[in-house]
C-alpha positions in Angstrom: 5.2 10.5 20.7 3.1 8.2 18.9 3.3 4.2 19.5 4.6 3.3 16.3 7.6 6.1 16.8 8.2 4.4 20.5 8.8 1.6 18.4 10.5 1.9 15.4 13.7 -0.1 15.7 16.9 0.4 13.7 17.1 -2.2 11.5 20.0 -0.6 9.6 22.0 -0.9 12.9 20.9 -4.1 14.4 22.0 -6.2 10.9 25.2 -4.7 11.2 26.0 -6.2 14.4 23.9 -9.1 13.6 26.5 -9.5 10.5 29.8 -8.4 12.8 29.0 -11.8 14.8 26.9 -13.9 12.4 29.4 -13.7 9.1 32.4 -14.7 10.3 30.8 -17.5 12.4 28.9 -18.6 9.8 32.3 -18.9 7.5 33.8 -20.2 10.1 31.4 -23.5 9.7 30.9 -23.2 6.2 34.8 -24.0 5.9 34.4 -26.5 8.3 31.3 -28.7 6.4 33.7 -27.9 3.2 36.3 -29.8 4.6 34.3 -32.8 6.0 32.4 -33.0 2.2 35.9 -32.9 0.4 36.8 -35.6 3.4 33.5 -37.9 1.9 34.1 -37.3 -0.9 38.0 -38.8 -1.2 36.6 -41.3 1.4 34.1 -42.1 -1.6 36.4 -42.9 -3.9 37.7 -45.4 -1.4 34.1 -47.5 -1.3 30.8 -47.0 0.2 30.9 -48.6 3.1 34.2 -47.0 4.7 31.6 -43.5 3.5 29.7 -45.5 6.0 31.9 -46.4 8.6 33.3 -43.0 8.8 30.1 -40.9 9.0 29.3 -43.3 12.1 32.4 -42.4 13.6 31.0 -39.2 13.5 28.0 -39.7 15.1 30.4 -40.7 18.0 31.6 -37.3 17.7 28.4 -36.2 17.4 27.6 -37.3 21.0 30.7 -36.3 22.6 29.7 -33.0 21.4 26.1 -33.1 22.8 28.0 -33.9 25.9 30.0 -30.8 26.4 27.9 -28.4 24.5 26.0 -27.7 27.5 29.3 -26.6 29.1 29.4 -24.5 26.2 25.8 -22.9 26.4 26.5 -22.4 30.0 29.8 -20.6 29.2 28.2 -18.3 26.7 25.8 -17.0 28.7 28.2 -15.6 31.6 30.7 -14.5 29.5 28.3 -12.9 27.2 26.7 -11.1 30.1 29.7 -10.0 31.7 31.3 -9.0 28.5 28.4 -6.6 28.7 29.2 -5.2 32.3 33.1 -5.4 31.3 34.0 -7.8 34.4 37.3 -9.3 33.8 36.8 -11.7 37.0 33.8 -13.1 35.5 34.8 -13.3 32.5 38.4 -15.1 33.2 36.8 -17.6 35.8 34.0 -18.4 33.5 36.2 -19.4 30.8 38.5 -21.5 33.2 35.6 -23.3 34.4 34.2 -23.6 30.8 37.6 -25.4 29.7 37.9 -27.6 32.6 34.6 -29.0 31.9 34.9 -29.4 28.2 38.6 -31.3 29.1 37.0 -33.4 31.4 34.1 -34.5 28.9 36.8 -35.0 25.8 39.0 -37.0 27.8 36.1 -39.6 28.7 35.4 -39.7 25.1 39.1 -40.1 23.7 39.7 -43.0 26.4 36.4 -45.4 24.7 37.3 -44.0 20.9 41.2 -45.1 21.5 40.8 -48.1 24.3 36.9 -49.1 23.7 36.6 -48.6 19.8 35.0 -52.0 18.9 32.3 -51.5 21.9 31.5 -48.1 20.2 31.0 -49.2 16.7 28.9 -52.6 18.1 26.6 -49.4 19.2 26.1 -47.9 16.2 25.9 -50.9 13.6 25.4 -54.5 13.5 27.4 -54.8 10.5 31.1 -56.3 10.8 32.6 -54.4 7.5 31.5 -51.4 9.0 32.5 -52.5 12.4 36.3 -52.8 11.3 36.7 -50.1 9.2 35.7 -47.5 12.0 37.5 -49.1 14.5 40.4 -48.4 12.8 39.1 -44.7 12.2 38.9 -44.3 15.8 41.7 -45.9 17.2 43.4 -42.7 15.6 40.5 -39.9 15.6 40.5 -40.2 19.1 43.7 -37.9 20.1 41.8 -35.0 18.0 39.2 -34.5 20.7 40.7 -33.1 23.8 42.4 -30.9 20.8 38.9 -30.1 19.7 37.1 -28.9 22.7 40.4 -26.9 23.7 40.1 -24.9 19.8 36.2 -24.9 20.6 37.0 -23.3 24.2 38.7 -20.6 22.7 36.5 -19.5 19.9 34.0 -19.4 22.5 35.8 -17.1 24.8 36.9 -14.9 21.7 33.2 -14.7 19.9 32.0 -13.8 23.4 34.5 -11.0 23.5 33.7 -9.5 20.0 37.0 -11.2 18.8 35.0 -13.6 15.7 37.2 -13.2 13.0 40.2 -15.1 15.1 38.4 -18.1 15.1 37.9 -17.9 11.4 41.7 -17.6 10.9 42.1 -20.7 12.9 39.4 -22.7 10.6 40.4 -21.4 7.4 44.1 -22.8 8.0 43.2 -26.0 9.8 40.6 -27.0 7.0 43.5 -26.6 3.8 45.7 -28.8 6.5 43.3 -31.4 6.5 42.2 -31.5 3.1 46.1 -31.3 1.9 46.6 -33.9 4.8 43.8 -36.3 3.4 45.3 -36.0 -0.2 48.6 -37.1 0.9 47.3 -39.7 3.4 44.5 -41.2 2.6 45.7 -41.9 -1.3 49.7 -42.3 -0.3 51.2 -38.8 -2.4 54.1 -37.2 -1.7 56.1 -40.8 -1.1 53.9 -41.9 1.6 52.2 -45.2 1.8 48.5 -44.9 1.2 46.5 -45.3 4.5 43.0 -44.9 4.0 40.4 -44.2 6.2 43.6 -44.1 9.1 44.8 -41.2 6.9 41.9 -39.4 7.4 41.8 -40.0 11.4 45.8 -38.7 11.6 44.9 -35.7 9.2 42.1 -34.6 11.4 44.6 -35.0 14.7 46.7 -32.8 12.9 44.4 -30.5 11.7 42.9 -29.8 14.9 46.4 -29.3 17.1 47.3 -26.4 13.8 43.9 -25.0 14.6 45.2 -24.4 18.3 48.5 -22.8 17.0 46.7 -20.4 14.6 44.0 -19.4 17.2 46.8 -18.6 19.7 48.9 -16.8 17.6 46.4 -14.4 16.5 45.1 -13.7 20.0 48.9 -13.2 20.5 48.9 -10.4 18.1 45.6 -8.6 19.1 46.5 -8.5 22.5 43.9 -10.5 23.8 43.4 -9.3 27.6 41.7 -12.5 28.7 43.1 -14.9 26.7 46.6 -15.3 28.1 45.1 -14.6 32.0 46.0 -18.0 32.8 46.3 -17.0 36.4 43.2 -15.7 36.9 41.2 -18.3 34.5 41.0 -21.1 37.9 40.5 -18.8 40.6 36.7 -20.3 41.4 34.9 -20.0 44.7 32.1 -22.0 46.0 29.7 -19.1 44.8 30.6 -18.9 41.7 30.5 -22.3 40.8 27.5 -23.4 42.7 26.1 -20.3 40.2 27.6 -21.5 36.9 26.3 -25.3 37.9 23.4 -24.3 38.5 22.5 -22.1 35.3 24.3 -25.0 33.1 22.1 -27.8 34.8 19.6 -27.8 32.4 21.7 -26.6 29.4 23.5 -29.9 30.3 21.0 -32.0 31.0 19.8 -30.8 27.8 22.5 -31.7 26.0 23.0 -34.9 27.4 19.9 -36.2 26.9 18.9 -35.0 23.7 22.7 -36.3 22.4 21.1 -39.9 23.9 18.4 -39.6 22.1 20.3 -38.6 18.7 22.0 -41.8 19.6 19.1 -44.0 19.8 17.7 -42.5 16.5 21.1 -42.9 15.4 21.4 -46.8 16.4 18.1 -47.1 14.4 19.6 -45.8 11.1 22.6 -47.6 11.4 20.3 -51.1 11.3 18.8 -50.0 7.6 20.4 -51.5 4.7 24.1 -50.7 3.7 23.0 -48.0 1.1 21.2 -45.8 3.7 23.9 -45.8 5.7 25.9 -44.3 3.2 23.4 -41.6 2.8 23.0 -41.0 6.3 26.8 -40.3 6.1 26.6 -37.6 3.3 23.1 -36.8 5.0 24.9 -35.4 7.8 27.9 -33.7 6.3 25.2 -31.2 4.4 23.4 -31.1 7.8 26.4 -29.5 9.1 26.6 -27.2 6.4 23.0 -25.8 7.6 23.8 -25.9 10.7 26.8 -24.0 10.7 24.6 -21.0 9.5 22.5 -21.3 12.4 25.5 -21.3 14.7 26.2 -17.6 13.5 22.6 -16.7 14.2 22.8 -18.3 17.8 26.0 -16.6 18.7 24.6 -13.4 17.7 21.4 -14.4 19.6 23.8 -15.5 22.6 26.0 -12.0 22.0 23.9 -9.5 21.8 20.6 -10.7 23.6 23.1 -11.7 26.5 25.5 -8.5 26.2 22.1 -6.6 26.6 20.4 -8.4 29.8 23.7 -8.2 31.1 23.9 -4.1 31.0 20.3 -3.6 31.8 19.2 -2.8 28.5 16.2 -5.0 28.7 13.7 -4.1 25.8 16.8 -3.8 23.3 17.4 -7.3 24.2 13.9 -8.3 23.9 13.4 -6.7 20.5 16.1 -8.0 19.4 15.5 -11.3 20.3 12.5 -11.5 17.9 14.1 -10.0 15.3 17.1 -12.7 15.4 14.4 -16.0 14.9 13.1 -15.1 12.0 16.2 -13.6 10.5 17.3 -17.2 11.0 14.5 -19.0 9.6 14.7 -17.2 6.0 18.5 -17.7 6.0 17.9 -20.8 6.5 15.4 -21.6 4.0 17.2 -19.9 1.3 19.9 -22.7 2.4 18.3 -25.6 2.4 16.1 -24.8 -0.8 19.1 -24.4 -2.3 20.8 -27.8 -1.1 17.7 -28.9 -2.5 18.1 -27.4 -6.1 21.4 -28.6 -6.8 21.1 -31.8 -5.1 22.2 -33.6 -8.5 25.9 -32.8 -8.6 26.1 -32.0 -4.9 25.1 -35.9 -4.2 26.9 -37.2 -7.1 30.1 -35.2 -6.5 29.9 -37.2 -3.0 29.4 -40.7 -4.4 25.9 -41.5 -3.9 24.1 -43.2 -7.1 21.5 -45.6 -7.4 19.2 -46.4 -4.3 22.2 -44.4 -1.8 21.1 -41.1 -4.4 17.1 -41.5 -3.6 17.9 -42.1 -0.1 19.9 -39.4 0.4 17.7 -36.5 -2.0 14.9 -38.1 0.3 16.2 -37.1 3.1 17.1 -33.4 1.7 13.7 -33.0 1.1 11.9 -34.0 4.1 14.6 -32.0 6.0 14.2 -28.7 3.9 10.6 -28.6 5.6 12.0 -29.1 8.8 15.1 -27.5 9.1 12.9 -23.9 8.7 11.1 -24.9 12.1 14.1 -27.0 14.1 16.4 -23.9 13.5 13.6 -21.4 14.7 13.6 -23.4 18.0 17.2 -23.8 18.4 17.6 -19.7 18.2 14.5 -18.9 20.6 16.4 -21.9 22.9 19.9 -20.3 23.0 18.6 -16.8 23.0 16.6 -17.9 26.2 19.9 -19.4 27.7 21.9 -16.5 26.9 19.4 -14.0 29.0 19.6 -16.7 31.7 16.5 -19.0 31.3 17.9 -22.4 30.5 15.3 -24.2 31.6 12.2 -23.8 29.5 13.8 -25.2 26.1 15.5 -28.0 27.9 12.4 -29.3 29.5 10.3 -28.8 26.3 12.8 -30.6 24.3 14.0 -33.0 26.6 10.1 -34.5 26.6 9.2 -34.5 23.5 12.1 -36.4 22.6 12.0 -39.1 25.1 8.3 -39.6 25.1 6.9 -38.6 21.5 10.4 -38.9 18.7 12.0 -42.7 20.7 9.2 -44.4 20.7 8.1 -43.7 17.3 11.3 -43.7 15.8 12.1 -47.2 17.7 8.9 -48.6 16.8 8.8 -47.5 12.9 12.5 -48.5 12.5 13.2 -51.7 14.8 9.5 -53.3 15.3 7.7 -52.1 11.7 10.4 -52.0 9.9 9.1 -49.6 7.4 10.8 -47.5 4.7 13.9 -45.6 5.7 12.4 -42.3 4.8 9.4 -42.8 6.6 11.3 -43.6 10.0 13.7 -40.5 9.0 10.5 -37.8 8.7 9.1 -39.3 12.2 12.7 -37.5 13.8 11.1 -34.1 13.4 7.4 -34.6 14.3 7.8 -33.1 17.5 9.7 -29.3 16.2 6.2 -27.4 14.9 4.6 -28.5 18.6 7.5 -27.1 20.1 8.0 -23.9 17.7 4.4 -22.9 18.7 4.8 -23.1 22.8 8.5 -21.4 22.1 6.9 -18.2 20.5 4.5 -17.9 23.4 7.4 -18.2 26.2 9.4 -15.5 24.0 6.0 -13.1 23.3 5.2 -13.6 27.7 9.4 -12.0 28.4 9.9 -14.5 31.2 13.1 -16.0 29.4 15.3 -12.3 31.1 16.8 -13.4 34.1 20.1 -11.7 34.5 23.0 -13.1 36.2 24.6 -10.1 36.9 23.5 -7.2 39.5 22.8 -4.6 36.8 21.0 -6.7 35.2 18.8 -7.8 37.9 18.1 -4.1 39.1 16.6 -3.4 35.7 14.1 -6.8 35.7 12.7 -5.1 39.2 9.2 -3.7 37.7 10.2 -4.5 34.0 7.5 -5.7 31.7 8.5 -6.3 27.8 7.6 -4.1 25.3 5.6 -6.3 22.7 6.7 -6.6 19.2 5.3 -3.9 16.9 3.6 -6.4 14.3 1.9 -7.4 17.6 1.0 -4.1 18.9 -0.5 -3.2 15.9 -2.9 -6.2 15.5 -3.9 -5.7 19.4 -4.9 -1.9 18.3 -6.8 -2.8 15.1 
């Protein structure tokens, strides 16, 4: 057998599964950014600053889920693996631990956004308008988080399970409550008194608890073996945990830190004037929208890299996880080139005009260049995680942010005061560094270290099998 023929790989086969997982994940967010821009843009209507005030609320949100995502990461890589070996034990403890921790984290977070909500907006802005509208925001927003991480606990367990299209159910029919919900509170339809920006908190509440009831009555349905194994989903044993702990250390260090960091950079952008604000707000809602592309990709990457380590199946895995980067990076860029293209009625539908309009296609543009790299890193990160190496990405990122991205951010934003734009591009210098040591840790193989026993019979003696593209140059 020639090289090339040890090498061809089915691509006809691999998109399929790619688009199993990827496609219903990727709907799943798409609904959800849908909801949050038809949220800006009835907040819109309202004024510009409460666009502001809410879009920092979010940001609060934002670092509640940096907090608990690296409960998540860890979750997805043992129930990803032993989804692949088929073991229910594994499986059913690793989502009881999963949930516990996310609980743990929401409930810290709902506590400040309900009790503490004028100490969290003094964080964000030194503006009083703004101040006073989001405490009101999150004096109510703050009951939908422990409903949050309980809907995002679930989708985990089912997209780990090859159950994705549940959790699309569950978005699909929580995003029509919310907008229906926003239409009737925010504006006072329907015989109620108009609430604003407070009718947007209750909507969400609500929204989130009919997300629950969907996701639980579909599982119902289908059967769901693991889902309804309460009794087995707490049964931990020192081993185990001290296992999952210490695989999720750096994943949540990780999280933690970097969600610090987003905080800081965040704190900066909340001290520019009133009008960047507002496009930071709308900024981030078509962020999400990106993003929730890539969140396909890395549950595929997390799926079936992970389902393969798991098994054994070690150079599938590996090809595969080459294959799944840059299959992200051009869906990506077809994205963001076209937020970019129809930026006009996109921003304008949203309520940005004037110097809020430049800001905002401003920050479109610089982030079209470096969404393409950032979303590259993020897959070879989680597809590292999922095969059990949670500890290269972490460190790389973890560093670069803290010593390279703060400072400059801090000092172009709070010291130099210079333009808005400028201190925006300065949040990605460090991603084509990183993108260029991440290719080399995914081209060396080190990233495979299974968790569970087949999986660490087959690393005994395994080196990878290099891409072909790589192969080929090598031979000429």
């Amino acid at each position: 057998m020639s090289f090339l023929d040890k090498e061809k790989f089915d691509w006809r086969d691999f998109l399929k599964r790619v688009a199993v997982i990827a496609i219903p994940v990727a709907l799943q967010n798409l609904l959800t950014t849908t909801g949050s821009m038809v949220d800006t843009m009835m907040i819109a209507s309202i004024g510009r600053i409460e666009v502001g005030a809410v879009g920092l609320c979010a940001q609060f949100s934002s670092l509640m889920f940096s907090c608990y995502w690296g409960f998540v990461g860890g979750g997805m890589l043992f129930l990803s693996q032993y989804w692949g070996v088929k073991d229910d034990d594994g499986i059913n403890r690793s989502y009881g631990i999963t949930l516990s921790c996310l609980l743990t984290v929401a409930l810290i977070f709902c506590i400040m956004a309900i009790c503490f909500p004028g100490l969290v907006m003094s964080l964000y802005t030194d503006k009083e308008t703004i101040q006073r509208i989001g405490i009101e925001y999150l004096r109510i927003a703050g009951f939908s988080y422990p409903l949050m991480v309980i809907s995002v606990a679930m989708s985990v367990l089912l997209r780990c399970t090859e159950r994705v299209r549940i959790p699309l159910y569950g978005s699909l029919v929580a995003v029509a409550t919310n907008i229906f919900l926003n239409w009737v509170l925010i504006f006072g339809n329907l015989g109620f008194r108009p609430m604003g920006v407070r009718g947007a908190a209750l909507a969400t509440v609500i929204a989130q608890a009919v997300s629950i009831g969907i996701i639980t009555l579909f599982a119902f349905r289908n059967r769901h073996v693991y889902f309804f194994a309460v009794n087995r989903h707490f049964r931990f044993t020192r081993a185990f945990m001290s296992d999952f702990f210490r695989k999720c250390s750096p994943i949540i260090a990780n999280e933690f830190f970097i969600g610090l960091g987003n905080m800081v950079i965040n704190v900066v952008l909340g001290r520019q004037p009133e009008e960047a604000i507002a496009a930071v707000a709308v900024f981030r809602t078509l962020e999400g929208l990106v993003i929730g592309f890539f969140a396909g990709f890395s549950n595929a990457a997390s799926i079936l890299v992970g389902k393969e380590v798991g098994t054994g199946n070690l150079d599938t895995a590996y090809r595969r996880a080459w294959r799944l980067v840059y299959l992200c990076q051009l869906v990506i860029g077809l994205v963001v080139f076209s937020l970019v293209l129809l930026h006009v009625p996109i921003l304008t539908v949203m309520g940005m005009k004037g110097e809020s309009f430049r800001i905002a296609f401003g920050f479109l543009c610089i982030y079209a260049v470096a969404a393409f790299i950032r979303m590259g890193n993020w897959t070879q990160n989680d597809t590292f995680r999922a095969a059990g190496d949670a500890s290269y990405g972490t460190i790389l990122e973890i560093v670069f942010m803290w010593l390279m991205l703060i400072p400059i951010v801090w000092l172009t934003g709070m010291v130099l005061k210079l333009p808005t734009l400028l201190v925006f591009a300065c949040c990605y210098l460090d991603e084509p560094i990183r993108y260029v040591l991440m290719q080399v840790h995914l081209y060396r193989g080190k990233w495979i270290k299974p968790v569970t026993p087949e999986g660490r019979a087959a690393l005994k003696g395994w080196k990878p099998c290099k891409p072909g593209f790589i192969q080929v140059i090598k031979m000429t």
